[in-house]
C-alpha positions as CSV (number, residue, x, y, z in Angstrom):
1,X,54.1,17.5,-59.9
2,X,50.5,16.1,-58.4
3,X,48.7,14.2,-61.0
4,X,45.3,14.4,-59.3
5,X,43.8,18.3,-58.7
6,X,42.8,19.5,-55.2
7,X,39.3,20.1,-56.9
8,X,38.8,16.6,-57.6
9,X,40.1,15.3,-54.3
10,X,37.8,17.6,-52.8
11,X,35.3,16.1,-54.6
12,X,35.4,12.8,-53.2
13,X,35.9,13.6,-49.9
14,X,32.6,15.6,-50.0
15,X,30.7,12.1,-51.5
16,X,31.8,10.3,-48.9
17,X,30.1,13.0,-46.3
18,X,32.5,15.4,-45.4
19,X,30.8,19.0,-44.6
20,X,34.3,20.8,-45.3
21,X,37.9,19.3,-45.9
22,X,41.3,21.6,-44.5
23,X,43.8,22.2,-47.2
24,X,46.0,19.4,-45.5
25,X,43.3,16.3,-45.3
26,X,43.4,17.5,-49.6
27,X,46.9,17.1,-50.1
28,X,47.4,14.2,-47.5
29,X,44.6,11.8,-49.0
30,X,46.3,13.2,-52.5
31,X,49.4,11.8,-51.7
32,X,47.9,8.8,-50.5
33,X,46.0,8.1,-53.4
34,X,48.7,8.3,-56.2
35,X,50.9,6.5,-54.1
36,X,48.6,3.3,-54.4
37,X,48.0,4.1,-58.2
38,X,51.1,4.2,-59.3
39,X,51.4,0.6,-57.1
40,X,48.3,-0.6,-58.9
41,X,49.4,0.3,-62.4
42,X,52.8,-0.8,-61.8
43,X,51.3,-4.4,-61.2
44,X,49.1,-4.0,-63.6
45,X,52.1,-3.6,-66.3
46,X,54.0,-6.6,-65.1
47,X,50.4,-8.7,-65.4
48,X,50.0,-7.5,-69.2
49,X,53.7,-8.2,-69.7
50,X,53.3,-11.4,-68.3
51,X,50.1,-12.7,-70.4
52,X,52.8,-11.5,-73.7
53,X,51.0,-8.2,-74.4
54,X,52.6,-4.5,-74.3
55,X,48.9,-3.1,-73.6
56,X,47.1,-3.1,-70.3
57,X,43.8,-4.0,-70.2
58,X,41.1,-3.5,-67.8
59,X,41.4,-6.6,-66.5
60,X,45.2,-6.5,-65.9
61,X,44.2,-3.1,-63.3
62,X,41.5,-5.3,-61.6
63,X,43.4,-8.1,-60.9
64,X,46.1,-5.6,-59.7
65,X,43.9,-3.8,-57.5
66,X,42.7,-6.9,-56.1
67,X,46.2,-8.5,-55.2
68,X,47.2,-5.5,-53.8
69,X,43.7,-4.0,-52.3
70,X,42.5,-7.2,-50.8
């Protein structure tokens, strides 16, 4: 099951200037985007676990992003 709604991806799609957005651009950039969270977070785990702590912090998800995201 998606984690992230249609609504919301629609959303962003619209900020960044798009006039209207097919069902398929959605669901694609959807895909796309909890693909590289769950990639993210993932990292982000192993970083927390690494500095000794159960917990992610903020900081953990930044760095993560970073390594990852360039």
């Amino acid at each position: 099951m998606a984690e992230l709604k249609l609504a919301q991806i629609e959303r962003i799609m619209r900020k960044a200037g798009a006039q209207r957005v097919s069902a398929e651009a959605k669901e694609a950039l959807r895909e796309i985007l909890e693909e590289v969270a769950l990639e993210v977070a993932g990292l982000a785990v192993e970083i927390a676990h690494h500095s000794g702590r159960k917990g992610v912090q903020a900081e953990d998800v930044k760095l993560a992003a970073k390594q990852l995201l360039g």
